[in-house]
VMD Tcl script that draws the C-alpha trace (Angstrom):
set ca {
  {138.45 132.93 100.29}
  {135.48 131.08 101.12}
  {134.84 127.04 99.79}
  {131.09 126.41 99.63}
  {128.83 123.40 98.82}
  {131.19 121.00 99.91}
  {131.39 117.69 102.23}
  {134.29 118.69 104.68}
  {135.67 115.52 105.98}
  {137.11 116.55 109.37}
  {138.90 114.08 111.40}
  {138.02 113.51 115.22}
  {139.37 111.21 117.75}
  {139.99 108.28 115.13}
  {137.33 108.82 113.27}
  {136.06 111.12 109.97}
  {133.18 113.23 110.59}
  {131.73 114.84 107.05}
  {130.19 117.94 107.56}
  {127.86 119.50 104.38}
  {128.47 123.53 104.14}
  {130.80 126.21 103.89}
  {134.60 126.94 105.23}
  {136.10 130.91 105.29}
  {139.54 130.92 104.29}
  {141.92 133.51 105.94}
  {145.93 133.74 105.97}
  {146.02 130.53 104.62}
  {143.95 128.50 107.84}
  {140.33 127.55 108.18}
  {138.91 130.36 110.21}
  {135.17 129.44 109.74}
  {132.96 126.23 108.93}
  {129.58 126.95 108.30}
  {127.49 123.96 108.67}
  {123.93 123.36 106.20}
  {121.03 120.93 105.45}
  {122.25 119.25 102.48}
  {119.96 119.46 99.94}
  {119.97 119.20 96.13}
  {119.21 122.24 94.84}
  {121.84 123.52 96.64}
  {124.19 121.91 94.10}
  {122.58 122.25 91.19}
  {123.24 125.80 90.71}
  {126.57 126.96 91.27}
  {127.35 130.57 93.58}
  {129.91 132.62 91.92}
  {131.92 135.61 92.93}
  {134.98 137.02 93.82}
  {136.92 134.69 96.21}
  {134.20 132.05 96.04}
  {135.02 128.50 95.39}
  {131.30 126.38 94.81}
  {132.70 122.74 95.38}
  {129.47 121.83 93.93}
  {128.72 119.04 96.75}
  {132.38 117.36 96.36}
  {133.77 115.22 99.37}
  {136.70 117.67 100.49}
  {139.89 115.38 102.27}
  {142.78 116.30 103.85}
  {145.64 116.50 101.38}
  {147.18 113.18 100.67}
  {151.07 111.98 102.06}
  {153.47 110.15 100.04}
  {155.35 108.22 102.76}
  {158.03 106.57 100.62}
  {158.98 108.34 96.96}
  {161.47 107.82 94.52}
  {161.75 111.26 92.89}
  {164.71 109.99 91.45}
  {162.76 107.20 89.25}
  {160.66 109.06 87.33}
  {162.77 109.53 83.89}
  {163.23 105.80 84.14}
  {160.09 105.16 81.68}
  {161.20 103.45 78.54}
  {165.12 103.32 79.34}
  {167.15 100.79 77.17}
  {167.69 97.93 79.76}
  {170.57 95.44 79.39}
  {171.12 92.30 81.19}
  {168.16 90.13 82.42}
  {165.43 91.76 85.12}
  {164.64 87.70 86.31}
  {165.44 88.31 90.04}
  {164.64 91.70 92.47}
  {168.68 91.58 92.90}
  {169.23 91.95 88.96}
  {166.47 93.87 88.95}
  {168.45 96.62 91.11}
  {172.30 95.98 89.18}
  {170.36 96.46 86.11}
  {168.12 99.05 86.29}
  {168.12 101.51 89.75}
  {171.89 101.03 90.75}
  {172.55 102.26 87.13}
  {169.79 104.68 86.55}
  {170.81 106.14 90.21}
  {175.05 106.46 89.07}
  {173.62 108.47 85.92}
  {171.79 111.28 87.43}
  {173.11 114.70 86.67}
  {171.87 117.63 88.84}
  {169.74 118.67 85.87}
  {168.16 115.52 86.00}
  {167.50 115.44 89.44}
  {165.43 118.71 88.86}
  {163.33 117.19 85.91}
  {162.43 114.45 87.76}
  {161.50 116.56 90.80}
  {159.42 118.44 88.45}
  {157.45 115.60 86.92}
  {156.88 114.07 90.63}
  {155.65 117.48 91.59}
  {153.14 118.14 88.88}
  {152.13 114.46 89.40}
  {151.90 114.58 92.84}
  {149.56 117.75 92.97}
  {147.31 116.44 90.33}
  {146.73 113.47 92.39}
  {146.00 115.77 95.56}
  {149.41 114.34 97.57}
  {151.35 117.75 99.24}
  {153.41 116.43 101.68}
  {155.97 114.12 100.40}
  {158.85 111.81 102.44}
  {161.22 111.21 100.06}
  {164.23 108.85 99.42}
  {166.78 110.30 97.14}
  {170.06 108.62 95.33}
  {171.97 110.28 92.96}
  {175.41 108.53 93.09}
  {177.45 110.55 91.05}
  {175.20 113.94 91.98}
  {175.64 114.10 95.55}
  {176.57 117.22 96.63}
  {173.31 119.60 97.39}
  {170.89 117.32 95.29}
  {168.56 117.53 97.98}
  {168.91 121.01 98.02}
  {167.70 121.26 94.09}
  {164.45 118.61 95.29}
  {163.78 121.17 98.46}
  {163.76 124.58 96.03}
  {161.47 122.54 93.61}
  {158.97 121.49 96.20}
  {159.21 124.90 98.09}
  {158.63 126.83 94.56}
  {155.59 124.97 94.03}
  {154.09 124.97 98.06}
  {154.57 121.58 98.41}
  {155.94 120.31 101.80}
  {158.94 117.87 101.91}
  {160.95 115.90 104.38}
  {163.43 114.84 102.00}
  {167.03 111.99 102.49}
  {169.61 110.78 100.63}
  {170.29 107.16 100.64}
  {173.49 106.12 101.88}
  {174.74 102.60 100.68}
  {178.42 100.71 100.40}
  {177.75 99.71 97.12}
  {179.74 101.98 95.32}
  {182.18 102.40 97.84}
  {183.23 103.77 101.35}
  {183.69 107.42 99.40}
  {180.41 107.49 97.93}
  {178.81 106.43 101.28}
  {180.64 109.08 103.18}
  {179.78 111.73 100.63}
  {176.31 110.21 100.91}
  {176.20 110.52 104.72}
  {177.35 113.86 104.46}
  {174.65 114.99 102.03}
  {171.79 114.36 104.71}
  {174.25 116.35 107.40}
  {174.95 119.17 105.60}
  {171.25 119.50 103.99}
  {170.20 119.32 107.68}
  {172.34 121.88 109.22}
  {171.89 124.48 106.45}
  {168.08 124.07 104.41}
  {165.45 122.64 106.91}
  {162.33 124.92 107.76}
  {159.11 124.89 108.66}
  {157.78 123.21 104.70}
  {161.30 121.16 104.38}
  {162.25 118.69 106.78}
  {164.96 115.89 106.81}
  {165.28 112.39 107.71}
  {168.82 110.34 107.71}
  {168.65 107.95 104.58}
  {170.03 104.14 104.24}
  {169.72 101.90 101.07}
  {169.17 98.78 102.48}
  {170.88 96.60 105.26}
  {172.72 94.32 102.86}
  {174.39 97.04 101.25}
  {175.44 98.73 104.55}
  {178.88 98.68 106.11}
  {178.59 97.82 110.19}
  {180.77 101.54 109.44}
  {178.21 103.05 107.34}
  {175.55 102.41 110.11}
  {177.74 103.26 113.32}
  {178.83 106.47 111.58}
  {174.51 106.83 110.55}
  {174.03 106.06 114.58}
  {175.90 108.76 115.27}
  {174.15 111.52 113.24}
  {170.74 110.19 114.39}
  {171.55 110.80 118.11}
  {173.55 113.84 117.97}
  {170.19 115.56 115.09}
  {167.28 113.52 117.09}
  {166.55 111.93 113.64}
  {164.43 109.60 112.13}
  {165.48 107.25 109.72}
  {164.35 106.23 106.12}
  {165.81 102.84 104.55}
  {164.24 100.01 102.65}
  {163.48 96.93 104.88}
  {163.07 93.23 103.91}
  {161.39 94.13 100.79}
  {163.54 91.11 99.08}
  {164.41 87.69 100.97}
  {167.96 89.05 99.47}
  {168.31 91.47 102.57}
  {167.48 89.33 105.24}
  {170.30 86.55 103.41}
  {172.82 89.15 102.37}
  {172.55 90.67 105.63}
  {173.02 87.83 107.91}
  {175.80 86.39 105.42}
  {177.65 89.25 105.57}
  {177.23 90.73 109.01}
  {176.21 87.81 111.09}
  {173.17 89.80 111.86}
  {169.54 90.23 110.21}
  {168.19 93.88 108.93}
  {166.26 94.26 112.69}
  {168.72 93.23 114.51}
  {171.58 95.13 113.26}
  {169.35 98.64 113.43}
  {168.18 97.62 116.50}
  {172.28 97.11 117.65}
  {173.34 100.44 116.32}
  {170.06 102.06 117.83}
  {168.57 103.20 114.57}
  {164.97 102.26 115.70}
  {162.93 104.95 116.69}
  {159.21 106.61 116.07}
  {160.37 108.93 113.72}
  {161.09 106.40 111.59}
  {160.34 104.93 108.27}
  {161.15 101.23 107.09}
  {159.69 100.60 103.63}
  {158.51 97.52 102.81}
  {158.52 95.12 105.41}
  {157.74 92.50 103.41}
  {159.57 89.49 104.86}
  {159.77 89.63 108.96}
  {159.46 87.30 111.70}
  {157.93 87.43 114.73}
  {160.98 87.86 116.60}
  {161.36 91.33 113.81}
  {157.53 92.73 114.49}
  {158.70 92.54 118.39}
  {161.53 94.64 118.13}
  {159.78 97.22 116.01}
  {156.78 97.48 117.75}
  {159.00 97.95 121.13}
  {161.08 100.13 119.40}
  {158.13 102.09 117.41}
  {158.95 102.91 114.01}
  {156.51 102.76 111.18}
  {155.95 100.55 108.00}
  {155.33 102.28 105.10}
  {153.72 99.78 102.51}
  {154.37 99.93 98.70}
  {152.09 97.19 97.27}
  {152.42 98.90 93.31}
  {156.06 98.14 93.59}
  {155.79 94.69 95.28}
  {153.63 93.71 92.82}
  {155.58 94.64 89.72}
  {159.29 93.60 91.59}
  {157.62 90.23 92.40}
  {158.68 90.36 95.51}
  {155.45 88.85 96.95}
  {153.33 91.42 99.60}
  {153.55 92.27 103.34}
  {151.07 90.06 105.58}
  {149.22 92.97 106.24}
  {146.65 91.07 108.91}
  {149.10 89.56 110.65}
  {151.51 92.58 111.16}
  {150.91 93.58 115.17}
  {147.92 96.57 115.00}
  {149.95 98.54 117.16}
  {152.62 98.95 114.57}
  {152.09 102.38 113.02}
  {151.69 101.66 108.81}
  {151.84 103.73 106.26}
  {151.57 104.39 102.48}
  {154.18 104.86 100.01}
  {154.56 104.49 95.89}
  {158.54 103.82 95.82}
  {158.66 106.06 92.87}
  {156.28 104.23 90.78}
  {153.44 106.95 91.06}
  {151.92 110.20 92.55}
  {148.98 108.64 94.33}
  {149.47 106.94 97.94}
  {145.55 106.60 97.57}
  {145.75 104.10 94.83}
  {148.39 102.07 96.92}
  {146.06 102.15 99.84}
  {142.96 100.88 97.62}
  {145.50 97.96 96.14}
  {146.12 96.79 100.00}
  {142.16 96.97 100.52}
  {142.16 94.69 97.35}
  {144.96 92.45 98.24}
  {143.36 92.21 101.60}
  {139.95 90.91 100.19}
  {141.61 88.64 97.82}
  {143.39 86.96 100.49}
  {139.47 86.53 101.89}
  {140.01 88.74 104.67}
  {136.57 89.80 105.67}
  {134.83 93.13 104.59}
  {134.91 94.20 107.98}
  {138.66 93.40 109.04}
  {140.24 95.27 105.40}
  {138.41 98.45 106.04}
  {139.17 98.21 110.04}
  {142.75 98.07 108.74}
  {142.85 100.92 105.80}
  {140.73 103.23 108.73}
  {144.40 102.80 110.89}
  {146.03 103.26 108.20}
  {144.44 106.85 107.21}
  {144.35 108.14 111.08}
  {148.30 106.24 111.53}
  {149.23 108.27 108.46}
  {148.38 112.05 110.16}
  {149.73 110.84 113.43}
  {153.33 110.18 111.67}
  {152.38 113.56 109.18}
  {152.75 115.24 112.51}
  {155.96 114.25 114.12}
  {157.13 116.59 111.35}
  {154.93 118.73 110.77}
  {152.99 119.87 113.41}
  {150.41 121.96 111.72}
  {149.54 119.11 109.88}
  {145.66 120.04 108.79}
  {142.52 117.65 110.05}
  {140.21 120.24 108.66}
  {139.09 121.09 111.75}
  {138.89 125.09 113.14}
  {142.11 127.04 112.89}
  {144.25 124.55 110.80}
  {146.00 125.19 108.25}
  {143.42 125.28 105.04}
  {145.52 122.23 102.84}
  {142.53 120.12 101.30}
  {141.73 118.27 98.54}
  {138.30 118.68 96.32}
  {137.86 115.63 95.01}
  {135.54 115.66 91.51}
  {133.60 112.71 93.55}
  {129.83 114.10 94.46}
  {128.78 110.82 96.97}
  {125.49 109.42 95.48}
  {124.04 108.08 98.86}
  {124.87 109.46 102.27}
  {128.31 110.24 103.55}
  {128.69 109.92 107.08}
  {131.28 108.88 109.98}
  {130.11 105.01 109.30}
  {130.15 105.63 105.51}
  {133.07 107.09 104.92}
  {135.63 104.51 104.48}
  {133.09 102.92 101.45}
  {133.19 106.01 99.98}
  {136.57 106.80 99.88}
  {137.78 103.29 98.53}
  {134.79 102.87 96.31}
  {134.42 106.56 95.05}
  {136.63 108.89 96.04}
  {139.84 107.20 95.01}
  {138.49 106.43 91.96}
  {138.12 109.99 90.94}
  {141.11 112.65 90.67}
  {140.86 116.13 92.14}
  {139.13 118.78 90.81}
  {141.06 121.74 93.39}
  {144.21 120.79 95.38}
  {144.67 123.88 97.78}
  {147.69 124.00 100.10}
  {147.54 126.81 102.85}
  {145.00 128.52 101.19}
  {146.24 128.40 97.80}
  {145.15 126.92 94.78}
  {147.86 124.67 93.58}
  {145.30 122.97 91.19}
  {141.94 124.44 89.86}
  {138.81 122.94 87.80}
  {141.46 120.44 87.25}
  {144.25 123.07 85.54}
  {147.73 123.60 87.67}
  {147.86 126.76 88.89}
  {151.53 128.87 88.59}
  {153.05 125.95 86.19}
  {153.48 126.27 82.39}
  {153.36 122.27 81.97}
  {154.32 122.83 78.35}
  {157.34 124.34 79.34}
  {158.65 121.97 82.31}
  {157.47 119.03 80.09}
  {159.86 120.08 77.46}
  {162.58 120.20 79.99}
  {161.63 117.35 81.35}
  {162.36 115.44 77.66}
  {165.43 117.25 77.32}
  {166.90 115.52 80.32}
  {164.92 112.41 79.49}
  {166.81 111.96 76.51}
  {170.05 112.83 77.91}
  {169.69 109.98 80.46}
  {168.26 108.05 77.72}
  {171.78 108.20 75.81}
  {173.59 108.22 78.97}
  {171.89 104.95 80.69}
  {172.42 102.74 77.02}
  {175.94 103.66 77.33}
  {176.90 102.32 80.41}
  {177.64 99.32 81.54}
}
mol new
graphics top color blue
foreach p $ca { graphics top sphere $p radius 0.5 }
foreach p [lrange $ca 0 end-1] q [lrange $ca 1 end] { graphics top cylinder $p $q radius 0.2 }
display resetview
C-alpha cells in the first residue's frame, strides 16, 4: 500500500519533524518515505488506484494512547442515580462502586465494544486500561483482550483490586491480573497489576500486590490523590499517606501509572520522581468530579506525564488540549503551556514503549500505525510549528483514516470490518439490562 500527499509527522530526538510526500507500505511497516516540494496542485487533484491512499495534504500523526480508560464506564450514560452526587466520595458509593458490582460479562463486552469503535474513530490504538467488574471477575479481562485483539487494537489491560467489597473480592481481584498474566499476554496485549485507590486498600491487599509485582517485573496502575479523600482516608486508616505506603511496599517503579495526581506535596513529587513512575492526567474527569486539577507547572519536569480520559471519552487529544487550556487560564505563558504539552507528547511514546517496543515514530522500518487527520494545515507545518498546529488544528478535527500495522481500521471516515448497526444494537441490549439492573439496587 502506498499513502501519498500527506504531511508525515516523524518524531526525532524530542522533536516532530513533518515531512510533505509519500510512504510505501509493506507487511504492515513503513518500508519507504518519499519526500516532495509541497505544492498545491499537488492536492487539488486526487491519484487513485489500486492500493493507493491520496491523503490529500492531511497532517499524518502517530496513533494516539489512552493512558488511563475506564472501559467499564461507558453504559453508565443516563443511569437512574439514587442518593446525592454532592461530594467525589458519594460520587463513587453512588454511581461507580454500584455501576462496577452490576457488570455482567455481557456487559463488559458491550462496553468494550463502544470504547473500541470510539476509540478508533478518534485515532487512539493503544489503550492502558483499568478494569472493575466486581461481581464479573473471573476472565473479564480476557473478554476486553479478544475485543481489542478482534479489532487490531493494542491493549495493556488490569483489573482493579480494592477492599471495599471485601477480602474475597480483593483476592479474586488480585488473582484476575495473575492469571490473565500467566495465560493471555502477547505481543498486542499486555498487563499491568491494578489497585483502586490507597484508601480502599488493605496494608494485605498491597503486600500480597508487592509480591506479584516483583515476582512478574510489573508495573502498576491505581488512582492517586485524585480526591483530598485518599490522602485523609489513607493516613486515618493506615497511619500512612498514598506515597508513602506504595513507596513502603515497593510498588513504585517506571512502569508505572498513577492517575491523577491531583493533590501531592513536595515531600510526594520527591519520592516519585526518585522512584520514576508516571502521572497520567485526566483533566475531563477532574473537571466534571470537582475535584479541582493537578498543578501541572509546578509538578517536577522530570516526572514522566501522561494522558488519560478515566472512561469519560475516546480522545486523550482532547484531554491534552483541556491541560493546554487550563494552563493558559491559570496565565501560564504561551511559551511555558506548549513547552509542557511538547513533554507530554514525546513522555507519552517513551512510556508507549516500555510495553511495546515497536511502538511507531513514523520513521523508516516501523511499524505503519498512523493517523490521517481530515486537518489540511493552512500555513506552514514545520518542527517549530507543529505544536500550534496540533492544539489549534489538528485536535480540532477527527480522523479521516486510522491505520494500525498497515491496516485500515477507519476509512474516508467509515470503520472498516465493524457492522456499527449491529454492535450498537447489542450495545442497547446490555444498556438496558444494566439500566434495570443499576435502579434496582441499592
Amino acid at each position: 500500500m502506498k499513502i501519498v500527499n500527506g504531511w508525515f509527522c516523524k518524531v526525532g530526538k524530542s522533536r516532530v519533524i513533518p515531512i510533505f510526500g509519500d510512504i510505501e507500505i509493506e507487511n504492515g511497516i513503513i518500508n519507504k518515505i518519499i519526500p516532495k516540494i509541497f505544492s498545491p496542485k499537488l492536492i487539488s487533484k486526487p491519484i487513485m488506484g489500486d492500493n493507493i491512499y491520496d491523503a490529500g495534504g492531511a497532517v499524518i500523526t502517530i496513533p494516539q494512547v489512552n493512558f488511563h480508560d475506564h472501559f467499564y464506564s461507558r453504559l453508565a450514560k443516563g443511569l437512574n442515580i439514587k442518593g446525592s452526587l454532592d461530594s467525589f466520595h458519594n460520587i463513587l458509593h453512588n454511581l461507580w462502586w454500584k455501576l462496577d458490582r452490576g457488570l455482567s460479562l455481557s456487559m463488559v463486552e458491550a462496553s468494550a465494544k463502544m470504547s473500541i469503535i470510539e476509540s478508533i474513530k478518534n485515532g487512539t490504538t493503544y489503550i492502558f486500561d483499568h478494569h472493575a467488574s466486581m461481581n464479573a471477575i473471573s476472565t473479564s479481562l480476557n473478554v476486553i483482550a479478544d475485543s481489542l485483539i478482534s479489532h487490531n487494537l493494542r491493549g495493556v489491560l488490569c483489573f482493579e483490586a480494592t477492599d471495599r467489597n471485601g477480602i474475597k473480592i480483593a483476592d479474586a481481584s488480585l488473582k484476575e491480573n495473575i492469571n490473565f498474566i500467566e495465560s493471555y499476554e502477547n505481543m498486542d496485549i499486555k498487563s499491568m497489576l491494578g489497585l483502586h485507590a490507597s484508601f480502599t486498600i488493605s496494608d494485605d491487599t498491597l503486600e500480597a500486590a508487592a509480591e506479584f509485582v516483583k515476582d512478574y517485573n510489573l508495573g502498576i496502575h491505581i488512582h492517586l490523590c485524585e480526591d483530598t479523600i485518599d490522602r485523609v482516608l489513607s493516613k486515618e486508616i493506615t497511619g500512612k499517606f498514598p506515597v508513602q505506603r506504595l513507596d513502603y511496599y515497593g510498588l513504585l517503579n517506571d512502569k508505572s501509572i498513577l492517575a491523577h495526581g491531583i493533590y501531592l506535596t513536595k515531600k510526594d513529587c520527591e519520592i516519585i520522581d526518585d522512584m520514576g513512575p508516571s502521572l497520567a492526567f485526566n483533566p475531563d474527569s477532574n473537571l466534571n468530579n470537582s475535584v479541582g486539577t493537578p498543578d501541572f507547572i509546578g509538578l517536577p519536569e522530570s516526572i514522566p506525564m501522561l494522558m488519560g480520559t478515566d472512561g469519560m471519552h475516546a480522545n486523550p487529544g482532547r484531554s491534552m488540549k483541556n491541560v493546554f487550556l487550563l494552563m493558559r487560564g491559570s496565565g501560564i505563558p504561551f511559551e511555558e503551556a506548549f513547552h509542557r504539552i511538547s513533554k507530554i507528547y514525546f513522555d507519552q511514546i517513551s512510556f508507549a514503549k516500555k510495553y511495546f517496543d515497536d511502538f511507531s515514530t513514523l520513521n523508516l522500518h516501523d511499524r505503519a500505525d498512523l493517523v490521517v487527520w481530515d486537518y489540511t494545515p493552512p500555513t506552514p507545518i514545520t518542527s517549530n510549528s507543529f505544536f500550534s498546529h496540533y492544539i489549534y488544528g489538528i485536535l480540532e478535527r477527527t480522523p479521516k483514516a486510522v491505520i494500525q500495522a498497515g491496516n485500515f481500521l477507519l476509512k474516508d471516515k467509515l470503520l472498516i470490518g465493524i457492522d456499527e448497526n449491529e454492535v450498537n444494537a447489542n450495545i442497547y441490549e446490555q444498556g438496558e439490562k444494566l439500566f434495570r439492573k443499576f435502579s434496582r439496587m441499592k
